[in-house]
C-alpha positions in Angstrom: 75.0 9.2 -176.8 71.7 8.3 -174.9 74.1 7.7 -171.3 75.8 11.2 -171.8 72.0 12.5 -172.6 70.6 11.0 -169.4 73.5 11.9 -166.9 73.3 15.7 -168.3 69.9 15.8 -167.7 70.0 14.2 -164.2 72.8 16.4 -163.4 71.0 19.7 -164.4 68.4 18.8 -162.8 70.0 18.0 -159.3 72.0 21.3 -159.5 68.7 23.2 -160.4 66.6 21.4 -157.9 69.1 22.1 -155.2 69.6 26.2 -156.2 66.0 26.4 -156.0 65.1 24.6 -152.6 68.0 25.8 -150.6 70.1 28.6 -152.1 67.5 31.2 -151.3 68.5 32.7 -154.7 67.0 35.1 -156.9 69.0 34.5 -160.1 70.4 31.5 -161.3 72.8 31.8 -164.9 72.8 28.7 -166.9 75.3 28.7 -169.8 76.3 26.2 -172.5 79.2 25.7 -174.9 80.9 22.8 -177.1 84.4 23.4 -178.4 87.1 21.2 -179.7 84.9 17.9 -178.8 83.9 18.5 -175.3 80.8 20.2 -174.0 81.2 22.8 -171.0 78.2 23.4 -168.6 77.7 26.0 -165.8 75.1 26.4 -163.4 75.4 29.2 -161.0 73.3 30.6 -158.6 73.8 34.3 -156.4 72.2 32.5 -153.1 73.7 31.8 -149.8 76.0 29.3 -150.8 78.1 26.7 -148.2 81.3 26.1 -147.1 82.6 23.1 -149.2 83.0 20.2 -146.4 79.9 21.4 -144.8 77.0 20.2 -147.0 73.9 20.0 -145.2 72.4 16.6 -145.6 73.5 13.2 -146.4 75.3 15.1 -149.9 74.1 12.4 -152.1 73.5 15.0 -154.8 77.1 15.8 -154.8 78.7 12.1 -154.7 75.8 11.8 -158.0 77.5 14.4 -159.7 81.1 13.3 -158.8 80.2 9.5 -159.7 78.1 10.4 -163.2 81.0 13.0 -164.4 83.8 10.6 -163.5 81.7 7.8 -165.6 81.0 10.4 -168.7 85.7 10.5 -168.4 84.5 14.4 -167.3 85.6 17.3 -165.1 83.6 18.6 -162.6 84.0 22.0 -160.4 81.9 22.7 -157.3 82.9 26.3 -155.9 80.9 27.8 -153.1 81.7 30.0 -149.9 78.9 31.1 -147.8 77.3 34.3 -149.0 78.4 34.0 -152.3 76.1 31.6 -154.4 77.4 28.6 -155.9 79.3 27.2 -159.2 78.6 24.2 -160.9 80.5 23.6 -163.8 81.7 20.8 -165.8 82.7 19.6 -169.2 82.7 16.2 -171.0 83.9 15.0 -174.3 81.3 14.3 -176.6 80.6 10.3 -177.9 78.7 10.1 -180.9 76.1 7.4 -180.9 75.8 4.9 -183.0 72.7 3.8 -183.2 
């Protein structure tokens, strides 16, 4: 539906902004999948990563992803450790619109 469409996008585009202007990456995997009425998304980078608790910044991004997940009734996984890159992944099941 068009609100699952927009918070997708919004949310890619946060976690893609983010890898690009502070993860000092040179690889980040994107990957895709819908089974059994829910569509999984990962976004994962091989940068520097952070130590979860320690976001640099006002981590408005974060709370975004958290707030727009919990609205889409989703599950969202952050995993990071410093050095190692960082995870995004999360899932939602899918509304057909109606219109």
């Amino acid at each position: 539906d068009p609100q699952q469409r927009a918070y997708t996008i919004r949310i890619f585009r946060e976690a893609i902004n983010n890898a690009l202007k502070y993860s000092e990456s040179s690889r980040i995997d994107i990957s895709c999948a819908y089974t059994n009425g829910r569509v999984h998304f990962r976004i994962a980078d091989n940068g520097k990563g952070f130590a979860p608790g320690e976001i640099q910044g006002n981590g408005i991004g974060l709370r975004n992803f958290v707030r727009r997940i919990e609205d889409l009734h989703g599950e969202l996984r952050v995993v990071s450790s410093p050095g190692n890159g960082v995870e995004i992944a999360f899932s939602f099941p899918v509304h057909q619109s109606t219109t």
